[in-house]
DRENTI-102366 format. One line per 3 residues: their letters; for each residue x, y, z of N, C-alpha, C, O, CB. Coordinates in steps of 0.05 Angstrom, whole numbers, plus 5000, padded with zeros to 4 digits. Glycine has a CB too. Layout:
A	X,Y,Z,X,Y,Z,X,Y,Z,X,Y,Z,X,Y,Z  ...
END
This chain:
XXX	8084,7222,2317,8081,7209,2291,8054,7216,2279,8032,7212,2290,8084,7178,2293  8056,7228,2252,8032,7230,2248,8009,7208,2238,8018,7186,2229,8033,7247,2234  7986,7210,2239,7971,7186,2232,7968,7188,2200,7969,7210,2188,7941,7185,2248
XXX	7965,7163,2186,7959,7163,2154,7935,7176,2142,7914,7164,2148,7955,7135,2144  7931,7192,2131,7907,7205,2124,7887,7186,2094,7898,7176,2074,7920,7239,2115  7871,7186,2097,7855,7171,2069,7859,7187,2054,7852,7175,2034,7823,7163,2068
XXX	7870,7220,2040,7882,7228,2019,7906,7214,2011,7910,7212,1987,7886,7252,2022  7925,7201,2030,7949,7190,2021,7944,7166,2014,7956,7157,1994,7970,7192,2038  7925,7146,2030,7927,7121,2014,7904,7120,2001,7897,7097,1998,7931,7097,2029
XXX	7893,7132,1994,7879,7134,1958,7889,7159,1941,7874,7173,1927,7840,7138,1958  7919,7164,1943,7934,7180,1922,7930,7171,1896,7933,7187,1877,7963,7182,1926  7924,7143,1891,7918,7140,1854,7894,7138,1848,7888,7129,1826,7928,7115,1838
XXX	7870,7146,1871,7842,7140,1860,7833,7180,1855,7834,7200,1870,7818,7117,1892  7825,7177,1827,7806,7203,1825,7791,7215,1843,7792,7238,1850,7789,7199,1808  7776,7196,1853,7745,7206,1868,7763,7207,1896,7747,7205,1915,7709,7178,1867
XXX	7790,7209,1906,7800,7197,1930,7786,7234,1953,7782,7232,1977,7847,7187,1925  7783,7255,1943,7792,7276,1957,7753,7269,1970,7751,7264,1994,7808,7310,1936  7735,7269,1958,7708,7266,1977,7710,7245,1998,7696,7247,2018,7682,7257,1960
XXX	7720,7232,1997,7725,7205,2009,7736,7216,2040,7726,7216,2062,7749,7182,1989  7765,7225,2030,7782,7233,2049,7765,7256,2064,7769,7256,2088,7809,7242,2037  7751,7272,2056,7733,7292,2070,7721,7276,2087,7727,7276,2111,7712,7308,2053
XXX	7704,7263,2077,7682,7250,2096,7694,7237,2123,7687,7241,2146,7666,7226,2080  7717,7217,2113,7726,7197,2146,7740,7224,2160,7739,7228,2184,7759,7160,2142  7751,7241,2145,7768,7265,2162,7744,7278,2184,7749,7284,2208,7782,7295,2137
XXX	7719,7279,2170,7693,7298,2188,7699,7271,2208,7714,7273,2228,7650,7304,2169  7687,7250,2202,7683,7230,2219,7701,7229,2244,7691,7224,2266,7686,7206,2205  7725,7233,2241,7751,7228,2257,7758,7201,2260,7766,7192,2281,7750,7238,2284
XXX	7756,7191,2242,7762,7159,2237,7788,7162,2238,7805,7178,2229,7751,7143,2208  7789,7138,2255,7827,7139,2267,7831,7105,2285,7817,7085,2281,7834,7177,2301  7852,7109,2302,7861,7089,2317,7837,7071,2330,7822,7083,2345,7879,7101,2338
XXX	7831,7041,2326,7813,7030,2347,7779,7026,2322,7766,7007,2328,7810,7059,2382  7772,7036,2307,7751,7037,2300,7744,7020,2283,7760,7019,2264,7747,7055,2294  7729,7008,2282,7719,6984,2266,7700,6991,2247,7680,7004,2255,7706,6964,2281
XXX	7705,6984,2217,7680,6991,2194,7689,6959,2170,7707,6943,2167,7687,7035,2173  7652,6969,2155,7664,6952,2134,7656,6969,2114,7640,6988,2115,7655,6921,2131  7673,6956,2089,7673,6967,2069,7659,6951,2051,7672,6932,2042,7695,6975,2062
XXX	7632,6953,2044,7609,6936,2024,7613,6950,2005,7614,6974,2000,7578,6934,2031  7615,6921,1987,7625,6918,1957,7648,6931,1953,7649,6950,1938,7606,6929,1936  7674,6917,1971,7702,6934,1975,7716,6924,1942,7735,6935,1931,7726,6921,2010
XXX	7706,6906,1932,7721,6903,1895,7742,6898,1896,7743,6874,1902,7723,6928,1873  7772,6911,1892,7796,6901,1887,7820,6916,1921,7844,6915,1927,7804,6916,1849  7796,6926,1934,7800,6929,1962,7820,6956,1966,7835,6959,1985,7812,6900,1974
XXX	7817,6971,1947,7836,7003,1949,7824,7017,1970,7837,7035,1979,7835,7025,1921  7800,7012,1979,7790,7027,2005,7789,7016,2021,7783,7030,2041,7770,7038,2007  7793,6992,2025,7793,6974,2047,7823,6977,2064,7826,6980,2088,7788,6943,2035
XXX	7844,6975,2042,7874,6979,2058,7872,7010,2067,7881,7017,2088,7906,6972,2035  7856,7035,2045,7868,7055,2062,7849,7058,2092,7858,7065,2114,7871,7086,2044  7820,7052,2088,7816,7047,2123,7835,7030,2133,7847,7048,2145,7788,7032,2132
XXX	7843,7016,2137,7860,6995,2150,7886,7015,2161,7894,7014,2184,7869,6967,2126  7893,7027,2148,7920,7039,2144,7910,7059,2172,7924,7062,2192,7927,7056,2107  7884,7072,2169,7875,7093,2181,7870,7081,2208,7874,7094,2228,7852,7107,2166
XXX	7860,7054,2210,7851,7048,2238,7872,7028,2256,7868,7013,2276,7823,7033,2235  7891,7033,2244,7917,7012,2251,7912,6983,2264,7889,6974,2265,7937,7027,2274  7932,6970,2275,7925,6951,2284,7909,6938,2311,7905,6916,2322,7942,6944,2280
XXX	7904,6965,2312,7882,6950,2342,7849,6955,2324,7828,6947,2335,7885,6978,2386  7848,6965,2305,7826,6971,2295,7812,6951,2277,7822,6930,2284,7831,6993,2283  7791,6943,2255,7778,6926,2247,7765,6927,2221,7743,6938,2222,7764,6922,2264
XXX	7775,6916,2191,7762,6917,2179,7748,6898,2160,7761,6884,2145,7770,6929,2175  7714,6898,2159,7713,6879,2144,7705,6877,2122,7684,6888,2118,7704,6867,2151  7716,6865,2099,7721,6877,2067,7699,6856,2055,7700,6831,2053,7761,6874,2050
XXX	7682,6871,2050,7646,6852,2043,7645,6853,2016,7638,6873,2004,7610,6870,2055  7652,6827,2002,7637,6835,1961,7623,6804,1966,7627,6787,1983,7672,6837,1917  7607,6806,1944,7598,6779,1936,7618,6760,1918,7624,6737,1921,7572,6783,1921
XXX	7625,6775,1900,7654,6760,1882,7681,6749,1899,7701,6762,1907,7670,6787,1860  7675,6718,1903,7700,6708,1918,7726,6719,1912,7747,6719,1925,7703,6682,1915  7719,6729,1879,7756,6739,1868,7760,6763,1875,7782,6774,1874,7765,6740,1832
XXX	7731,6780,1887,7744,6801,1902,7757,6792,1932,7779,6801,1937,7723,6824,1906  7746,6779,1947,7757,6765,1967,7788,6760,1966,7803,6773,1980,7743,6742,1969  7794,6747,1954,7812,6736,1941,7834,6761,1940,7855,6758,1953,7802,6725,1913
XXX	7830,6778,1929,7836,6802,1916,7840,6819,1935,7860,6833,1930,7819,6811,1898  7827,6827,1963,7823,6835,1984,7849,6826,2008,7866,6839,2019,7795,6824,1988  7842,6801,2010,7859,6793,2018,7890,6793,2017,7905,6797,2036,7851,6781,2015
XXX	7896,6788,1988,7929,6787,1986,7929,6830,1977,7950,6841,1968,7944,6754,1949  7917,6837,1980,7927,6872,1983,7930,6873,2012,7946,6891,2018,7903,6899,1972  7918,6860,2034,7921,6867,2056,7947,6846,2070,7961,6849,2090,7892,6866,2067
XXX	7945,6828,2055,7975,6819,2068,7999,6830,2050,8019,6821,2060,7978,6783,2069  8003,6843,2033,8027,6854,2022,8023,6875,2042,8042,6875,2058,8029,6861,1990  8008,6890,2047,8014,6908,2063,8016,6900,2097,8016,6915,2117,7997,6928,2057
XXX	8018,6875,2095,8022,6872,2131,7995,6871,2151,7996,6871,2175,8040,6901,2143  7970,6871,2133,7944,6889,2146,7934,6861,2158,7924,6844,2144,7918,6909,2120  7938,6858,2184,7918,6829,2188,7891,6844,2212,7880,6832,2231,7944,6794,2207
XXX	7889,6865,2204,7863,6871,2217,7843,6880,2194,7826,6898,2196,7866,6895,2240  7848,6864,2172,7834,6864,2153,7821,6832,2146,7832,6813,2137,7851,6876,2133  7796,6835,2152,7776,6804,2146,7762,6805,2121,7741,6819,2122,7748,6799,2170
XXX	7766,6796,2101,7746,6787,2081,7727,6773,2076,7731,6749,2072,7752,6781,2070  7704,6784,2075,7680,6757,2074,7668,6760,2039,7675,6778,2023,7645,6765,2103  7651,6739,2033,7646,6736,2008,7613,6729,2017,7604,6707,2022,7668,6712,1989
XXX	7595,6762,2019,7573,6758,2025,7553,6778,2009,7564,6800,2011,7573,6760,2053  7528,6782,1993,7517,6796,1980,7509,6828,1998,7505,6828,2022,7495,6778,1970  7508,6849,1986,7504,6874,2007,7472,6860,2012,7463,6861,2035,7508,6917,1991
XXX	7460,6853,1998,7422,6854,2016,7430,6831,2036,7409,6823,2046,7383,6841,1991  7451,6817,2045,7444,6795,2056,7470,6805,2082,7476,6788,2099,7447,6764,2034  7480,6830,2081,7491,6839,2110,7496,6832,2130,7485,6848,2146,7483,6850,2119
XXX	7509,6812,2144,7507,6804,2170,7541,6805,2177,7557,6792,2163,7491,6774,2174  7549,6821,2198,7569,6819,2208,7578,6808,2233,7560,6809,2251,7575,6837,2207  7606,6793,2242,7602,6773,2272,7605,6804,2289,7614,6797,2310,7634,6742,2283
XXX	7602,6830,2289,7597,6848,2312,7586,6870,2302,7582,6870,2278,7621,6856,2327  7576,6894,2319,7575,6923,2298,7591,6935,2303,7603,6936,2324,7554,6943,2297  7594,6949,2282,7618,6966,2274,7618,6996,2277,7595,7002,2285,7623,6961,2246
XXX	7630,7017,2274,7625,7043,2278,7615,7062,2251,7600,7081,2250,7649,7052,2290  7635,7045,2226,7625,7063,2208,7622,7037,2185,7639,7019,2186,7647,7090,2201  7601,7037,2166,7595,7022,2142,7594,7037,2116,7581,7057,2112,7571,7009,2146
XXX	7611,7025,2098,7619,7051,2081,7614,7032,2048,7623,7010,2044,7661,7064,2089  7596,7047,2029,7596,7032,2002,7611,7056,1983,7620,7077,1993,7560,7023,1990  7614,7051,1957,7623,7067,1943,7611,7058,1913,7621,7035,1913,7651,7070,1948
XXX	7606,7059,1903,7591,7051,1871,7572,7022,1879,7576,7000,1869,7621,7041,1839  7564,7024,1887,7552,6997,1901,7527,6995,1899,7519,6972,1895,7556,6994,1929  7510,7013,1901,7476,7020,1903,7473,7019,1875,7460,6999,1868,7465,7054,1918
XXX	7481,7033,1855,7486,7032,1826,7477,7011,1813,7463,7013,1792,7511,7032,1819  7486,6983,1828,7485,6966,1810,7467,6935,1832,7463,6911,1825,7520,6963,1797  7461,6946,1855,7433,6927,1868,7416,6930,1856,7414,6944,1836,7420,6930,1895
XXX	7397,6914,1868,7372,6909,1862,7352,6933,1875,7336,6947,1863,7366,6879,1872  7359,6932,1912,7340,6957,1918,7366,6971,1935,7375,6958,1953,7303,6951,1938  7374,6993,1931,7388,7003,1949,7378,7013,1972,7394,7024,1986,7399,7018,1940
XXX	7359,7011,1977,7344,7031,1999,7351,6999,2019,7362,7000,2041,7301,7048,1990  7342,6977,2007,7348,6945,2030,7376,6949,2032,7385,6949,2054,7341,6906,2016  7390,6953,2017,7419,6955,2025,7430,6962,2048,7445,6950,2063,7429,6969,2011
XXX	7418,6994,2048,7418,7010,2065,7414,7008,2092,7428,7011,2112,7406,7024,2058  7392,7003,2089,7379,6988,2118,7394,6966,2134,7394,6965,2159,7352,6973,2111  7410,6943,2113,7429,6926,2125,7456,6936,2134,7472,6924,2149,7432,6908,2109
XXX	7461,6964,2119,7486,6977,2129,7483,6994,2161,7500,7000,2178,7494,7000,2104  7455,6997,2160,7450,7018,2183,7449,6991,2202,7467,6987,2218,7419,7042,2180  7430,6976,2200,7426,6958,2218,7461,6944,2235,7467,6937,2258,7405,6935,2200
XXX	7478,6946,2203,7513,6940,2218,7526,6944,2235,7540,6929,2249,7531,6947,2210  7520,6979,2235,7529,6989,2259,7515,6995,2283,7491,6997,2285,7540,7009,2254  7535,6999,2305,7525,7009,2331,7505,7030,2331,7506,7046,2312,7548,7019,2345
XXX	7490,7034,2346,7472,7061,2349,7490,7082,2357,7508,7080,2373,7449,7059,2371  7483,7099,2345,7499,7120,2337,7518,7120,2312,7518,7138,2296,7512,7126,2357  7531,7102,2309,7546,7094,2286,7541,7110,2262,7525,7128,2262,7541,7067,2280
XXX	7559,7101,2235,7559,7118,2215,7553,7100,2190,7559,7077,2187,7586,7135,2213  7539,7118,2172,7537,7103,2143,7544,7128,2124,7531,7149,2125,7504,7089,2135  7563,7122,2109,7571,7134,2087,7569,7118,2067,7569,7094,2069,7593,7145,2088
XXX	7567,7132,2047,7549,7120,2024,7561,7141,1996,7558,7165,1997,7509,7124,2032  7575,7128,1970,7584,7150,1940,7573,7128,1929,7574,7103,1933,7621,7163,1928  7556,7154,1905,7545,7142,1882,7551,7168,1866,7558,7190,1875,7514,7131,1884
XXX	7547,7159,1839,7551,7176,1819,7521,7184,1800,7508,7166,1788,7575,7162,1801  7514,7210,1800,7497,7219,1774,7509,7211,1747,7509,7231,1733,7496,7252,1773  7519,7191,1734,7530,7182,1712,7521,7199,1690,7537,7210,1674,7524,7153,1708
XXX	7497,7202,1688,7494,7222,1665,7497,7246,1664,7489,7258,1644,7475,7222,1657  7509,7261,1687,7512,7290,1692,7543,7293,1683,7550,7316,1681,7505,7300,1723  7559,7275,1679,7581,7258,1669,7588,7275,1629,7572,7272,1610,7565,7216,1671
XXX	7606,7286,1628,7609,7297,1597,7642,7287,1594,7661,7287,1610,7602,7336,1592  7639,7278,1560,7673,7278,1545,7656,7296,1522,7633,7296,1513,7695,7238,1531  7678,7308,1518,7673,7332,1499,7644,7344,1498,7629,7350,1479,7679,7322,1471
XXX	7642,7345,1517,7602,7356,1515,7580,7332,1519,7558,7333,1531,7592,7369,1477  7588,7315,1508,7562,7297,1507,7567,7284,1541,7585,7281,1558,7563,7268,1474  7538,7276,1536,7529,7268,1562,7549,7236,1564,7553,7222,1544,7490,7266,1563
XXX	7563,7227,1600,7565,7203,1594,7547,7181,1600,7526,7190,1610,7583,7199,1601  7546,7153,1599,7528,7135,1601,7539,7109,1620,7563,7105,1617,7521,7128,1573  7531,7097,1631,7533,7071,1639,7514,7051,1639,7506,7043,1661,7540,7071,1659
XXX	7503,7040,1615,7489,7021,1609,7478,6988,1625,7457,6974,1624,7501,7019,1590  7503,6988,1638,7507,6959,1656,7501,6965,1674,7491,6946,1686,7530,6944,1660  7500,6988,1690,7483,6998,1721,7455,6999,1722,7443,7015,1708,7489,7028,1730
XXX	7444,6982,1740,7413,6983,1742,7405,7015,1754,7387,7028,1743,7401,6957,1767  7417,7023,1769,7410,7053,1771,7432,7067,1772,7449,7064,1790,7394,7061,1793  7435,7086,1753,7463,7095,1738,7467,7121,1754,7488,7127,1764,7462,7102,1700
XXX	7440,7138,1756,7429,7166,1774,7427,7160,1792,7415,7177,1804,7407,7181,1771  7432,7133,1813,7426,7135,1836,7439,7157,1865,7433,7155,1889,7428,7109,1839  7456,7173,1854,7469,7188,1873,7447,7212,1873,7445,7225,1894,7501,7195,1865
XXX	7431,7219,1850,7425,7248,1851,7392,7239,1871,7374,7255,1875,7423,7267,1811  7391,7217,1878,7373,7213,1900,7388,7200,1927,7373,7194,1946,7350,7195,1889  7408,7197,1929,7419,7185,1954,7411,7197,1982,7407,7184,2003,7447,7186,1951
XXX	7410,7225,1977,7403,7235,2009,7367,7227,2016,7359,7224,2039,7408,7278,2012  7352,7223,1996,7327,7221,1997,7324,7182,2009,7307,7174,2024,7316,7231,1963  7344,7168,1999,7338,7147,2011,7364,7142,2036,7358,7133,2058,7335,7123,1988
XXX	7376,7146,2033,7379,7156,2069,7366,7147,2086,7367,7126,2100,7373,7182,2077  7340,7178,2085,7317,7179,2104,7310,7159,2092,7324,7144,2105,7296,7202,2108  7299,7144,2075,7278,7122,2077,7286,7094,2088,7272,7075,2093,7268,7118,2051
XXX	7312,7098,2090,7323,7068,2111,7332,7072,2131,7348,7057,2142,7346,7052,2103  7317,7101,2146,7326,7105,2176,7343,7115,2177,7343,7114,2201,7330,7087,2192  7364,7127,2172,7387,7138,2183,7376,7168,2183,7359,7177,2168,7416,7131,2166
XXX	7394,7182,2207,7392,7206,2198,7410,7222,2184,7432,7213,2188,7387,7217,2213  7410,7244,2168,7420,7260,2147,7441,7278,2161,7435,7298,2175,7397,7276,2131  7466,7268,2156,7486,7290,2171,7494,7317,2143,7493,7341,2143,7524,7268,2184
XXX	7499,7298,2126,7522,7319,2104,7505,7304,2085,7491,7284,2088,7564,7317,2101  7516,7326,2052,7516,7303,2031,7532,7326,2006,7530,7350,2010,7477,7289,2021  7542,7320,1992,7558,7339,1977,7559,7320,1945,7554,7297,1937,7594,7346,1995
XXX	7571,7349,1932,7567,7327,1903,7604,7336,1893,7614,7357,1901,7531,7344,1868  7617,7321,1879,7644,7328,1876,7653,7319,1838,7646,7296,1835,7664,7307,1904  7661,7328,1820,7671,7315,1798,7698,7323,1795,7701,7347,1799,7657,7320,1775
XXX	7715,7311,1790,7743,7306,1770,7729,7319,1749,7706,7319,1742,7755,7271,1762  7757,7336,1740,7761,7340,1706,7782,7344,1693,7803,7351,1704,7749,7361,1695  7779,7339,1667,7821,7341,1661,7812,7341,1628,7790,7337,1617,7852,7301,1676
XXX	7834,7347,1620,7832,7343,1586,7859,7333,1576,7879,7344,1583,7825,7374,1569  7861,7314,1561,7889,7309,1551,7902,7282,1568,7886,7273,1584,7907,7338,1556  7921,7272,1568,7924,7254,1589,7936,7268,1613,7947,7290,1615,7940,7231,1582
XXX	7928,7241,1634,7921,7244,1658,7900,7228,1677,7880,7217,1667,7916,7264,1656  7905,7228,1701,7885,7207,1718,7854,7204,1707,7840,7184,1706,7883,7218,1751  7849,7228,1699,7811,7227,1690,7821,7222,1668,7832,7203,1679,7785,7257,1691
XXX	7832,7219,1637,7830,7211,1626,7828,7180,1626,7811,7165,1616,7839,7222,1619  7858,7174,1643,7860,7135,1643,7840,7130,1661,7838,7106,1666,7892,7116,1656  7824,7144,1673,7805,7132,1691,7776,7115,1668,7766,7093,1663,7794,7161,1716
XXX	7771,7146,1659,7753,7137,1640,7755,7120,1624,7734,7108,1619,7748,7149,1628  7779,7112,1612,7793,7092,1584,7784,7062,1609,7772,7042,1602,7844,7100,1573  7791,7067,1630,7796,7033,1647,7763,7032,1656,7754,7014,1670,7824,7033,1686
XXX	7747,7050,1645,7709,7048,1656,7704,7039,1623,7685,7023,1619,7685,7088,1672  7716,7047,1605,7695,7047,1574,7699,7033,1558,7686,7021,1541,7692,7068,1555  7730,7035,1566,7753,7020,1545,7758,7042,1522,7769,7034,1502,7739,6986,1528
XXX	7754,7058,1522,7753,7082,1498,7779,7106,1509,7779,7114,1532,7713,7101,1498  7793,7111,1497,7812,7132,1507,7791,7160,1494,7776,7160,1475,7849,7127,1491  7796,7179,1512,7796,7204,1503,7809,7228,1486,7806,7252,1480,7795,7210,1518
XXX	7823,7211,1483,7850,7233,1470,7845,7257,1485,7843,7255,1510,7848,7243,1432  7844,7282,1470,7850,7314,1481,7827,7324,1487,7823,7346,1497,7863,7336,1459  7806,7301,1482,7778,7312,1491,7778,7320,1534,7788,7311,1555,7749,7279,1480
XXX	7759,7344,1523,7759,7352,1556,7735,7328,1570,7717,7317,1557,7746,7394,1562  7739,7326,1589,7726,7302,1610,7717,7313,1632,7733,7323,1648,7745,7279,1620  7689,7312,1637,7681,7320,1667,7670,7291,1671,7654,7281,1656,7656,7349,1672
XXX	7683,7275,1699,7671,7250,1701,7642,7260,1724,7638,7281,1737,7697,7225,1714  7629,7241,1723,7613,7242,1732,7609,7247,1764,7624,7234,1780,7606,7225,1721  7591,7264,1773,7591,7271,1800,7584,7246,1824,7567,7228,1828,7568,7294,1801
XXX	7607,7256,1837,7602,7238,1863,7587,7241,1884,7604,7250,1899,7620,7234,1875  7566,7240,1896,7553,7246,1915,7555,7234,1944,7541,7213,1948,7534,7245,1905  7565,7241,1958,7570,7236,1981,7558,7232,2008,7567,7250,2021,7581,7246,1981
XXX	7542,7217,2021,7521,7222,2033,7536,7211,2059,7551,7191,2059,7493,7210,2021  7531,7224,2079,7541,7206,2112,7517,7220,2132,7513,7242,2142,7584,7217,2127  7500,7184,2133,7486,7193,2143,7499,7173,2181,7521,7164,2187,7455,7191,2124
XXX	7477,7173,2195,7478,7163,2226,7461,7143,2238,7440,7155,2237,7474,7184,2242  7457,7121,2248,7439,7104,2255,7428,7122,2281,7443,7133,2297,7451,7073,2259  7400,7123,2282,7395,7142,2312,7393,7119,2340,7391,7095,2341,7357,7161,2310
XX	7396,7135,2356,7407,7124,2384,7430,7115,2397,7437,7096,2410,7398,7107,2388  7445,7145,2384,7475,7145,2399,7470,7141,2433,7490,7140,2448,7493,7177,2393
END
C-alpha cells in the first residue's frame, strides 16, 4: 500500500509542491510526531496526520480558539484522532512531549519577534529534530507588474531573511529554497489571490509571492 504523500493532501493549496519537497527530504512518514504552529483552518495539520497515520502525533498550535475549533472538526471528518489541538500563542510554545518535526507556514510574518518564535520551535523538538519554517518575500510578489503588498503583516519580507534567523535561534541550516506560483486568467493563483485581497485579477498575469523554505535542525542528534 502506498503511503499518502503531502502533494496529495494539499492538492488545493498553491504553495502545496515546497511543502511536499521538504517532509519528502525529511522522510516524514509512519510513527512521527510534529506540530504545526499557527496551523489556522488546519489544511496542514490533516495532511501531516494523513502522512503519520495513526500511531503517529499531531499537535495543531494557533492562538485563535476558532482555529482550534476549526482544527478539530477537519480532523474528525477525516477520522484523524491523532490529531490534538491546543489554543496557545507561538512565543509561549510548550508542548506535553518533543516532537520530531515543528513546522510554521506564514506565521513569522505576522509575530512580534520571529527569531523567539523560533527558538520555542527548536526548543519543541527532540535533539536532533527538525524545524521547517515558509514565509513569503510579499513584495517580490507582482499582478500585472506592480509590486504586491501586505499591509497587515508586521514583517511582510520576512522570508528573504529566514535562513539568517535560523542561525540566530540555534538551529542548524540544512536547505532553504525560494518557490512562486504563477498563472494568468482564472485559476488557483488567481482565486488564491482574490481570497488574500478580496480583489479578483481578471486576465492580469500574477506571480504570487515567493515562498521561502527553510528546514533547519536542533543540534545534538
Amino acid at each position: 500500500m502506498t503511503e499518502p504523500t503531502a502533494e496529495l493532501g494539499l492538492r488545493n493549496d498553491v504553495y502545496r509542491r515546497p511543502l511536499a519537497t521538504a517532509l519528502e527530504r525529511l522522510g516524514l512518514g509512519a510513527d512521527w510526531k510534529c506540530a504545526d504552529v499557527g496551523a489556522g483552518g488546519g489544511d496542514v495539520t490533516v495532511a501531516l496526520a494523513e502522512m503519520v497515520g495513526g500511531t503517529g502525533r499531531i499537535y495543531a498550535v494557533d492562538n485563535d480558539p476558532a482555529s482550534r475549533d476549526a482544527v478539530a472538526a477537519a480532523a474528525a471528518r477525516g477520522s484523524l484522532a491523532q490529531v490534538i489541538a491546543i489554543t496557545q500563542a507561538a512565543e509561549d510554545l510548550t508542548l506535553p512531549e518533543p516532537v520530531d518535526l515543528a513546522f510554521c507556514r506564514f506565521l513569522l510574518m505576522h509575530v512580534i519577534d520571529p527569531v523567539t518564535v523560533l527558538r520555542r520551535m527548536a526548543r519543541a523538538v527532540r535533539p536532533g529534530g527538525w524545524v521547517v519554517a515558509q514565509e513569503a518575500i510579499t513584495s517580490a510578489g507582482r499582478v500585472d507588474g506592480a509590486a504586491f503588498s501586505m499591509p497587515g503583516a508586521r514583517h511582510p519580507d520576512v522570508g528573504a531573511l529566514l535562513p539568517a534567523l535560523f542561525r540566530r535561534a540555534g538551529l542548524d541550516l540544512v536547505d532553504a529554497w525560494a518557490e512562486a506560483p504563477a498563472g494568468a486568467g482564472l485559476g488557483p493563483v488567481a482565486a488564491y489571490l482574490e481570497s488574500l485581497t478580496g480583489v479578483d485579477p481578471g486576465e492580469d498575469s500574477v506571480i504570487l509571492p515567493p515562498l521561502v523554505t527553510v528546514i533547519g535542525r536542533r543540534p545534538g542528534a
